[in-house]
C-alpha positions in Angstrom: 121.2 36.2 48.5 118.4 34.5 51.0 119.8 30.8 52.2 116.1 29.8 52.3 114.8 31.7 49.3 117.8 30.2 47.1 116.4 26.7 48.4 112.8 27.4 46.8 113.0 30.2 43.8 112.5 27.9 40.6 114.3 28.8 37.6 112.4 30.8 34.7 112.2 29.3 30.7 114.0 31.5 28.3 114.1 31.5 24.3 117.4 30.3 23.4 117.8 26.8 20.6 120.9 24.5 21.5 120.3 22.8 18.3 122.0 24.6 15.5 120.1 22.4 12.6 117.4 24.5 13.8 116.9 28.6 12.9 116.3 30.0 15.9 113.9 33.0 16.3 113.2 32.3 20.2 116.5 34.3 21.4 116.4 38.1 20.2 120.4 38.1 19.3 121.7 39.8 16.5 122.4 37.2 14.1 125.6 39.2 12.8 128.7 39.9 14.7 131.0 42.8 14.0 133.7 42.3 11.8 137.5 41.6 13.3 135.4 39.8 16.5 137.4 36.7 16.0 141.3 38.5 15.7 140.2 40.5 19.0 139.1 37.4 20.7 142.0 35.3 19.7 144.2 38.1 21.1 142.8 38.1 24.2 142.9 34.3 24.6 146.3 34.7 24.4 146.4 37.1 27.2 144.1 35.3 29.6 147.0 33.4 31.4 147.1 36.3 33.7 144.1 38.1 35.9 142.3 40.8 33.7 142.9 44.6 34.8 140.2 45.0 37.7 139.7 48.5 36.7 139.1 47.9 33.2 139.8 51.1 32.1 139.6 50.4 28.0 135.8 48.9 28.8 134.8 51.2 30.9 135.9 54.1 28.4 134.3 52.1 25.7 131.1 51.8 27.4 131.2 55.7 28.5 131.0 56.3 24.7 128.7 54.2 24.1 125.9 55.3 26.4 127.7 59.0 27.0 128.2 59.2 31.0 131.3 59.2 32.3 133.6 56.5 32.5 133.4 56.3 36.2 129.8 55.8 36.4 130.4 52.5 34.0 130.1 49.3 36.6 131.4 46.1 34.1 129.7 42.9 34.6 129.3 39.5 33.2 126.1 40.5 31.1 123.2 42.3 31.8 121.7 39.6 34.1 124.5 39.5 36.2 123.9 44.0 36.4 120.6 43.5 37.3 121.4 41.1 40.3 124.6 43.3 41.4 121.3 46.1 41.3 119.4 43.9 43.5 121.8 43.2 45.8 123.0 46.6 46.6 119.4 47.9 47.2 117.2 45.3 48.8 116.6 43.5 52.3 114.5 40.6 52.8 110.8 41.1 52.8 111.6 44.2 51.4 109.2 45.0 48.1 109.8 45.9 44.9 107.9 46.9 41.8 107.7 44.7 38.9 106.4 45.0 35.3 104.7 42.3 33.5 104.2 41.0 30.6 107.9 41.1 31.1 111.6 39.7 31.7 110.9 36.9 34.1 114.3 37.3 35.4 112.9 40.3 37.5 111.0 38.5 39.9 112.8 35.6 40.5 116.4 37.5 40.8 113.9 39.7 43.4 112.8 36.3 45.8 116.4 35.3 45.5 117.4 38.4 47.9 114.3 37.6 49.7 112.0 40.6 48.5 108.6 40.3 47.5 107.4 41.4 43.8 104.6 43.4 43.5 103.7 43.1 39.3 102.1 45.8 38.0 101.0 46.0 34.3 104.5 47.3 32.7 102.5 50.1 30.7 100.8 51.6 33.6 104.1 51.2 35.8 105.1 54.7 35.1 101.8 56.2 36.3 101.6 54.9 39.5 101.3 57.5 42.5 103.9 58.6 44.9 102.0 57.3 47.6 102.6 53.7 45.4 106.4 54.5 45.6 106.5 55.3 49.2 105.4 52.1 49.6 108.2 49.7 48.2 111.8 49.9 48.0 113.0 49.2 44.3 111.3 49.9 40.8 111.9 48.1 37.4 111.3 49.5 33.7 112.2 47.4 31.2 112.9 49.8 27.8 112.3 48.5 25.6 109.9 45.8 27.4 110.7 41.8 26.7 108.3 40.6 25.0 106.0 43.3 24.1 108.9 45.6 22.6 107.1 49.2 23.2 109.6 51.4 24.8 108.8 54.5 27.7 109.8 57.9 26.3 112.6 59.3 27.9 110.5 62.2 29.0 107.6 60.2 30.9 110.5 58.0 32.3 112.5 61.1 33.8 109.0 62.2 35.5 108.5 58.3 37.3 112.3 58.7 38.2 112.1 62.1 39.8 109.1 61.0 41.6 110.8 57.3 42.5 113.4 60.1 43.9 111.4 61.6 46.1 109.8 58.3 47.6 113.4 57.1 48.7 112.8 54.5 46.0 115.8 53.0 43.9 114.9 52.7 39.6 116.6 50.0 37.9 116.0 50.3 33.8 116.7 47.6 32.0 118.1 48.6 29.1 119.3 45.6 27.4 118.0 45.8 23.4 117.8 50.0 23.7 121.2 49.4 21.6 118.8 48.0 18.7 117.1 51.7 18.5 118.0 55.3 18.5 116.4 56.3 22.0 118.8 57.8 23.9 119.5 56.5 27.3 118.3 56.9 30.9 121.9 57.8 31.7 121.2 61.2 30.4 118.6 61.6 33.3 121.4 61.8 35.9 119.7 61.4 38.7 121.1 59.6 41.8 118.6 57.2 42.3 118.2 55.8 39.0 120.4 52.2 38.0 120.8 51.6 34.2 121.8 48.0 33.1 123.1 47.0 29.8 123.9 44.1 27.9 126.6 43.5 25.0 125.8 40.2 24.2 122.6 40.8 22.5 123.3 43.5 20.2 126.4 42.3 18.9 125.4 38.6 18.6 127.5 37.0 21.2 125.1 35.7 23.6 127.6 33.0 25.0 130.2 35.8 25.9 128.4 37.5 28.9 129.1 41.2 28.9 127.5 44.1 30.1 127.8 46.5 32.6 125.5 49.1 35.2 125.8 52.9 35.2 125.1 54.9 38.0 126.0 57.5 39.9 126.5 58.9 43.8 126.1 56.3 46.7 124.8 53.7 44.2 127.6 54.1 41.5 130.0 53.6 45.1 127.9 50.6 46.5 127.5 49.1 43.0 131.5 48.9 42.4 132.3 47.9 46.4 130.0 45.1 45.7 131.0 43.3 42.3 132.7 40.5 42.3 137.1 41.0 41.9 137.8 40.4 38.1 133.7 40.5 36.9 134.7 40.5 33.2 137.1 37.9 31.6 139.7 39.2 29.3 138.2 37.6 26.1 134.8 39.2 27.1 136.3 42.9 28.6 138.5 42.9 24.9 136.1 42.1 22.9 133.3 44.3 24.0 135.6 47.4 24.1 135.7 46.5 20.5 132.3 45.9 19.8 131.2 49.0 21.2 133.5 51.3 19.0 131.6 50.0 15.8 129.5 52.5 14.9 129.3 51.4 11.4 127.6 47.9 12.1 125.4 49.5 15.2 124.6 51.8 12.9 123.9 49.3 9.9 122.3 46.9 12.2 119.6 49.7 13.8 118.5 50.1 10.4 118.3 46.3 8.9 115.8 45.8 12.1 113.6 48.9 11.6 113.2 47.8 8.1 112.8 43.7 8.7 110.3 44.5 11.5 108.4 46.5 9.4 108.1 43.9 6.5 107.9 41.1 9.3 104.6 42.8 10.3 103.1 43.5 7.4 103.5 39.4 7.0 102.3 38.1 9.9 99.3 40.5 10.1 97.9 37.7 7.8 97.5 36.0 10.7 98.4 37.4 14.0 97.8 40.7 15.3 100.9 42.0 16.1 102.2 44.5 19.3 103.8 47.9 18.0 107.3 47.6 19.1 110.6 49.5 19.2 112.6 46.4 19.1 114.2 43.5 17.3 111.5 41.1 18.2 107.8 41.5 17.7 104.8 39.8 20.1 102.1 38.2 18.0 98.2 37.4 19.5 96.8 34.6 17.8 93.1 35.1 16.5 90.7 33.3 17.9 89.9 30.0 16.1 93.5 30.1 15.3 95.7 27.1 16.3 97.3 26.9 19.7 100.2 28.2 20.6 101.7 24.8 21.2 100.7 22.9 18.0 101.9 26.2 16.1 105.5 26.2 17.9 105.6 22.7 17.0 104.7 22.9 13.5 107.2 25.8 12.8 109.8 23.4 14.6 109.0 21.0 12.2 110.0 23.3 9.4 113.4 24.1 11.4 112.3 27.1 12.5 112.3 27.5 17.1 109.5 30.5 18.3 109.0 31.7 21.6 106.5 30.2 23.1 105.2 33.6 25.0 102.3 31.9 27.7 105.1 31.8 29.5 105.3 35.5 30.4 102.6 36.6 33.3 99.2 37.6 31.3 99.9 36.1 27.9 97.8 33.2 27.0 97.9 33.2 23.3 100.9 34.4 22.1 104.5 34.0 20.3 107.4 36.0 20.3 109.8 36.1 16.8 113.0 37.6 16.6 114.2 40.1 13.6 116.7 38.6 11.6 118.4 39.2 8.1 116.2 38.8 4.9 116.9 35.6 4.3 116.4 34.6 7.6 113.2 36.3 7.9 111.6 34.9 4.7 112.3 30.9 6.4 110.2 32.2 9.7 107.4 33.4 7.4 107.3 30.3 5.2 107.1 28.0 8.5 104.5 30.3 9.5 102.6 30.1 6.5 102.5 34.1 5.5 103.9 36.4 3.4 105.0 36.4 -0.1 107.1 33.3 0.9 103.9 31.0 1.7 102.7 28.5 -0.8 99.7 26.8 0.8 97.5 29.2 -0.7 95.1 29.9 2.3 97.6 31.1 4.1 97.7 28.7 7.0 99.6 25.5 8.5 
């Protein structure tokens, strides 16, 4: 990192409710883990009086399967965060500048100023079509698929284009794959091209946000400069065990892919009453409120009131009037749409708060 950039990069607000009284649909984590979590964990506990295996070969052959690259190309880190600063790191100098989408992750930006590089945000839907020329210019790229908030995801096909011609320009690609595990898109692993840094995260898909597990694929001089430079021992035992486990359970990725294409659809349908509501891809879904429509603010509070935490989404670059809700289970769901004041659940008759 930058000594002085550390001293003046200001923290980013996240969803995420420490108050479990309260039904959280800020964070977009599964709320169902995989079953025999708890035996794997308890197992590994029991192991953690000794360093982990630094090669982590169980993870890394776990996570091969899971994305289909080879296991060598697999990087394990402490969440896909920490991937996307090990990314960083690697690739960038200070003053150097990078490419970064918005409406998106805010984590981008400032993990970018922390290495001393400059962000240049570009509109995350027109990121793709930018101009070699545009490339030639800056040093690192970010696509976030699917993109956090707004949940639309790049088609594998238009994505492959952008990396071939980030290739060209001598420009690194970092996509930011972290709720593609929520969907059946295949991965930009399968592009396997040298230029081109995947990061993934565990944590979200399999509901264990407080575990921090993830890892980067890569391949070539990055996949060598990416492993040289993460930290000795990167994942825990109780987090390198149990996410080998989690990603070997097809089943519940399976049944979970399919409780969230179904939910979101019956979420939208909902809060159409009231919001207009991005297409997305993913297990969250970015609502607009209609003019003459309550704030933001004083709707996040009222649903709070109810028990219910939304993200508050004028917190992402170019949003102004917009929440962010998670896809949950049924019954889950059917709380959000009551404190909303839509849906079959909503008995104030006219439909608002």
């Amino acid at each position: 990192m930058d000594p002085d950039c550390v001293r003046t990069v200001e923290r980013v607000p996240h969803g995420g409710e420490p108050d479990r009284d309260v039904l959280d649909f800020s964070a977009n984590t599964n709320p169902h883990t995989p079953p025999g979590v708890e035996a794997v964990y308890e197992n590994a506990l029991a192991e953690s009086t000794r360093y982990p295996d630094d090669a982590y070969p169980e993870f890394r052959a776990a996570a091969a399967e899971f994305v289909g690259c080879d296991p060598a190309s697999v990087i394990p880190t402490a969440g896909g965060l920490a991937a996307i600063r090990l990314a960083m790191a690697i690739t960038l100098g200070p003053g150097e500048e990078a490419l970064v989408p918005y409406p998106s992750f805010g984590e981008y930006a400032r993990e970018l100023r922390l290495q001393g590089g400059k962000p240049r945000l570009v509109r995350y839907d027109e990121l793709c079509d930018l101009e070699p020329a545009v490339l030639e210019s800056v040093s690192f790229a970010v696509v976030c698929r699917p993109n956090n908030p707004t949940g639309d995801a790049v088609g594998l096909d238009e994505l492959a284009a952008f990396a071939t011609r980030c290739r060209e320009a001598e420009t690194t690609l970092l996509v930011d794959e972290a709720f593609l595990g929520f969907t059946e898109f295949p991965s930009a692993v399968e592009l396997e091209t040298e230029n081109v840094i995947v990061a993934r995260s565990l944590t979200k898909l399999f509901g264990l946000p407080g575990l921090r597990a993830g890892f980067a694929v890569a391949t070539g001089e990055d996949r060598d400069a990416l492993e040289t430079g993460r930290r000795a021992w990167s994942l825990g035992t109780p987090a390198a065990r149990v996410g080998s486990y989690c990603l070997r359970q097809d089943e519940f990725v399976a049944e979970t892919r399919t409780r969230v294409r179904q939910e979101r659809e019956r979420l939208r349908d909902a809060l159409e009453e009231r919001f207009s509501v991005h297409p997305s891809d993913a297990p969250y879904l970015l609502c607009t409120l209609e003019e003459g429509n309550q704030d933001v603010s004083s709707l996040v509070a009222s649903a709070r009131e109810k028990g219910v935490a939304v993200r508050d989404a004028t917190t992402f670059r170019g949003l102004d009037a917009h929440i962010r809700v998670a896809v949950k289970d049924r019954d889950a769901n059917d709380r959000l749409l009551a404190s909303l004041g839509v849906g079959e659940t909503n008995t104030d008759g006219d439909g608002r708060d």
